[in-house]
Every structure is written in C-alpha cells, then in structure tokens.
C-alpha positions as CSV (number, residue, x, y, z in Angstrom):
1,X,-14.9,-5.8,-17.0
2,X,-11.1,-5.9,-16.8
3,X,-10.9,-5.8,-13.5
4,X,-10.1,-9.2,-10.8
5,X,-10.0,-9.6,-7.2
6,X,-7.2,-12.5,-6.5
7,X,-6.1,-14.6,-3.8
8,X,-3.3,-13.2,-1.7
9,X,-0.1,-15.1,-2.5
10,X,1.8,-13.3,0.8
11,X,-1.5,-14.6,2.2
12,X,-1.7,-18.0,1.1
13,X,1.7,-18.7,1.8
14,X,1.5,-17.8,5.2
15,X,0.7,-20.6,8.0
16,X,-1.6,-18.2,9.7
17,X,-3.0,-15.2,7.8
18,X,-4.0,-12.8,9.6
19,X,-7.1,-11.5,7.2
20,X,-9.6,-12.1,4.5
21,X,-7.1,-13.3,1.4
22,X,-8.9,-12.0,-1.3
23,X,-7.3,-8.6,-1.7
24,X,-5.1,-8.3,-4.8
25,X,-6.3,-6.8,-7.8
26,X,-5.7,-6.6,-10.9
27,X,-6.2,-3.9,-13.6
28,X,-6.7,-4.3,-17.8
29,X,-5.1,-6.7,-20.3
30,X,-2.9,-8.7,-21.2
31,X,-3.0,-9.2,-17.8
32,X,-6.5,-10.3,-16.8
33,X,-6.8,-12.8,-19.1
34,X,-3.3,-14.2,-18.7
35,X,-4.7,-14.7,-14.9
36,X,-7.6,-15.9,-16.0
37,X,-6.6,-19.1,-18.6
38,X,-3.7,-19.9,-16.1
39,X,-4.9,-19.1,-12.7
40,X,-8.7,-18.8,-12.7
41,X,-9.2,-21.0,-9.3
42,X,-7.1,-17.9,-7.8
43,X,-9.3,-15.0,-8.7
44,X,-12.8,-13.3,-9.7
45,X,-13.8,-10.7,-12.0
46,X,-15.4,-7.5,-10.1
47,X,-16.9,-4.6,-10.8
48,X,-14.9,-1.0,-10.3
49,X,-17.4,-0.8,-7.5
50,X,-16.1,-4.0,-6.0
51,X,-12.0,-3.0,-6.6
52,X,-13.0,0.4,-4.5
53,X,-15.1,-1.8,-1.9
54,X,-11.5,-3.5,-1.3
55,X,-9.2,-0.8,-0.8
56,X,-11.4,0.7,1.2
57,X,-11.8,-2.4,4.0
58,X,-8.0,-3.0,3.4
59,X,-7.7,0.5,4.5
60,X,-9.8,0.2,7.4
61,X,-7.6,-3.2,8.1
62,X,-4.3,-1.0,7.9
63,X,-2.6,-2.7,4.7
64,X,-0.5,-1.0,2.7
65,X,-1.7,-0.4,-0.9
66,X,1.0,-0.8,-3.5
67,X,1.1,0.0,-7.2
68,X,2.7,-2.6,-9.4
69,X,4.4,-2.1,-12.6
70,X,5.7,-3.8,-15.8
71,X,8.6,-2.7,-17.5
72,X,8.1,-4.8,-20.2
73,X,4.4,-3.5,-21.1
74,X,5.8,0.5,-21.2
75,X,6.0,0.9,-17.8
76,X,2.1,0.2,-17.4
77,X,0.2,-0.1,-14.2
78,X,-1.7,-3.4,-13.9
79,X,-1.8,-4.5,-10.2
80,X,-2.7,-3.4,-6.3
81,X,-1.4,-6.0,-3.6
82,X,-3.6,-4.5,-0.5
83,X,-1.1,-6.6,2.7
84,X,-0.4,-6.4,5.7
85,X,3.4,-6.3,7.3
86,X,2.7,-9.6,8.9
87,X,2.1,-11.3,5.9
88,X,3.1,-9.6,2.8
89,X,6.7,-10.8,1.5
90,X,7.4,-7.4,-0.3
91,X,7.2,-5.9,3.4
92,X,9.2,-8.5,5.0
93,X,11.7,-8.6,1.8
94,X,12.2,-4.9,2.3
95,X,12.6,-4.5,5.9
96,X,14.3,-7.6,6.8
97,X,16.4,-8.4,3.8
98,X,17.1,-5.2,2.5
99,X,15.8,-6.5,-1.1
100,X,14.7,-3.1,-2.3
101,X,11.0,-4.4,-3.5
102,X,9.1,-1.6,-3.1
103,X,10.1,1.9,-4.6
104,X,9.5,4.9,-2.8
105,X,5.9,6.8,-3.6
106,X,8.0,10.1,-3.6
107,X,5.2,11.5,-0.5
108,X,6.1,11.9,3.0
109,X,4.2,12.6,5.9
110,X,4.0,15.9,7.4
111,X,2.3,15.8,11.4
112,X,0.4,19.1,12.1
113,X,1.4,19.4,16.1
114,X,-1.4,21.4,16.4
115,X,-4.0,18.6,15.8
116,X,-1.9,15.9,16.9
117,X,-2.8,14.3,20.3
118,X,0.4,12.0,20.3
119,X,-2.3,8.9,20.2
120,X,0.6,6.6,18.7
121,X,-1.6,5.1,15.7
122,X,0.1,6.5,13.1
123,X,3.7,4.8,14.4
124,X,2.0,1.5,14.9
125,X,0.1,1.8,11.9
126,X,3.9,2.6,10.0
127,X,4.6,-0.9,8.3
128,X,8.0,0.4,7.8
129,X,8.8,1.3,11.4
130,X,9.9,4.8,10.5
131,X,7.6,6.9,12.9
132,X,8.4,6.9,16.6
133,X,7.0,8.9,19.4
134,X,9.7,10.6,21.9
135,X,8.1,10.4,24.7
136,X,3.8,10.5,25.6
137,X,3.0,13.9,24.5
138,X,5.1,14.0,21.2
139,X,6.6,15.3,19.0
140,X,7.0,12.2,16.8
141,X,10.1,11.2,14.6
142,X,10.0,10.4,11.3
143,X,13.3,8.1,9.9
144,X,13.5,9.6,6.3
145,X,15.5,6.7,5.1
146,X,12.7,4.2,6.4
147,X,9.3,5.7,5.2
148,X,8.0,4.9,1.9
149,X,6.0,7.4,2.1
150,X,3.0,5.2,1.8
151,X,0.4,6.9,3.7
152,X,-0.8,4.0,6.4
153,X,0.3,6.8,8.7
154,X,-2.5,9.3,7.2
155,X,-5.0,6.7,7.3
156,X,-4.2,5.8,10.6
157,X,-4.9,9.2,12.3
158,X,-8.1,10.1,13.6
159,X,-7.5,13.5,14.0
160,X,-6.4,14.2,10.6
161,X,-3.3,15.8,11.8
162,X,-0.8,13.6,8.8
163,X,-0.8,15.7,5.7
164,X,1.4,13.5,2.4
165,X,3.8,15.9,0.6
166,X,6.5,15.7,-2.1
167,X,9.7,14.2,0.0
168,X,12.6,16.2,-1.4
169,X,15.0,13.7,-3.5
170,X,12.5,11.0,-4.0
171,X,11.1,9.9,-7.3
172,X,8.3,12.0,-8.5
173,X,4.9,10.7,-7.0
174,X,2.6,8.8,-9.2
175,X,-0.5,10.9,-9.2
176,X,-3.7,9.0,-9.3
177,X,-5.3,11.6,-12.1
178,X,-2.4,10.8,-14.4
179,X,-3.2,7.2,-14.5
180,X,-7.1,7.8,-14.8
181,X,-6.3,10.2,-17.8
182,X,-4.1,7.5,-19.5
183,X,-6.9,5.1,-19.7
C-alpha cells in the first residue's frame, strides 16, 4: 500500500480546528516513505478504500479537495489536502494575501436556473467567495476572477442544479482518468 492518511498541518497549526485532522493524503513513492522515516507520528498507511472513505466525509464537511504537484518529480501528482477555509493556510494565503497558492482547476460552474431554488448553499459553500446571490430568488453571480473552479459549489447543491465546465482561458483541467491511466 502506497497510500497515507496524515495529520493536517493547516489543522494542527490552528488554535481551534474546526474538524477531524486526519485528512491529507498522500499518493506513491518517493513520497510515502520519505513521510514515513521522517514523519511517521504524523500519519497512517490506508487502504484505497480508506483514501476514498476521506474524500468522501471531507466532502460531506465542505472542504476543498486540492491536487498537489512536484515539479521536481516530472510534474507528478503525490498529494490531496482535504481543508476547510477556516483552517487551511493555502485558502487563507490565496484570499487574504494574494500568494497565488492554489492554481486554477480550469472548471467553472454553470447554475441551471431551472433547477435552482436560490437556497444560497452553493455561495456559502464557495471557499473563495466568488458566488453571490442578487437578491432571494436568484439569479446568482459568479466573480470569474475569484472561483477556482473547485467544485465545493457542485457539492454543495442539493438540487443538482451546478454543472463544472471548461472555464474559457484557464489552464486545461486535470482529468481524473488521465492520472488513473498513468499509474
């Protein structure tokens, strides 16, 4: 198994967290072993049952999932911080300091107004604060320059009225299959 579940740094950094703290993980070596010899009090190996267990209830909790990279292993995918605004310091970075920490997925959300009962999830679900609702009944407003396109908004809506599309002049979305198909 090349697969851990780690402690939270956002998490365990923060004076009051909001959730469970066990929520990063990460994917395949070198990294899991590096972790391992120099960090093992921080994490646990799991099963690819496990990983999926956590996105899921971080999904359910409203975190945003993001995809980490290293440039120095050929661009390779070996990490997914699951955090919420309150805590996580990517967020925080990116919002409130303008650090540009998190790239853009290259999705944005689409609201079908036919299915949309103006409920207001979706913009307090946003950890980027780019949806807003006009007024009550709708229509809602999406900031282009704030999303990230990363889907807490689609989670979010219980009537399945958020559909994730290419966003015109954004980077080309990482597609899920690709990285399966690369293993």
């Amino acid at each position: 198994r090349q697969i851990l579940a780690c402690k939270c740094v956002c998490r365990m950094s923060s004076s009051d967290p909001c959730r469970q703290d066990e929520v990063c993980i990460l994917v395949g070596e070198p990294f899991v072993s590096y972790v391992l010899d120099h960090q093992p009090q921080f994490c646990r190996r799991v099963t690819p049952e496990e990983a999926v267990e956590i996105l899921r209830s971080t999904d359910e909790e409203g975190c945003l999932h993001a995809a980490f990279f290293k440039d120095i292993a050929g661009g390779r995918f070996y990490a997914i911080c699951n955090c919420c605004s309150c805590c996580c310091v990517a967020i925080k970075s990116h919002r409130f300091a303008g650090v540009p920490f998190l790239g853009h997925s290259g999705l944005e959300p689409v609201f079908d107004a036919q299915k949309c009962n103006a409920c207001s999830r979706c913009v307090k679900a946003c950890h980027f604060e780019a949806l807003s609702l006009e007024r009550k009944e709708g229509p809602l407003r999406l900031d282009r320059e704030a999303c990230m396109g990363c889907g807490s908004c689609r989670s979010a809506c219980p009537q399945g009225a958020v559909e994730l599309v290419e966003a015109p002049g954004r980077p080309t979305p990482l597609r899920l299959e690709k990285l399966l198909a690369a293993k």
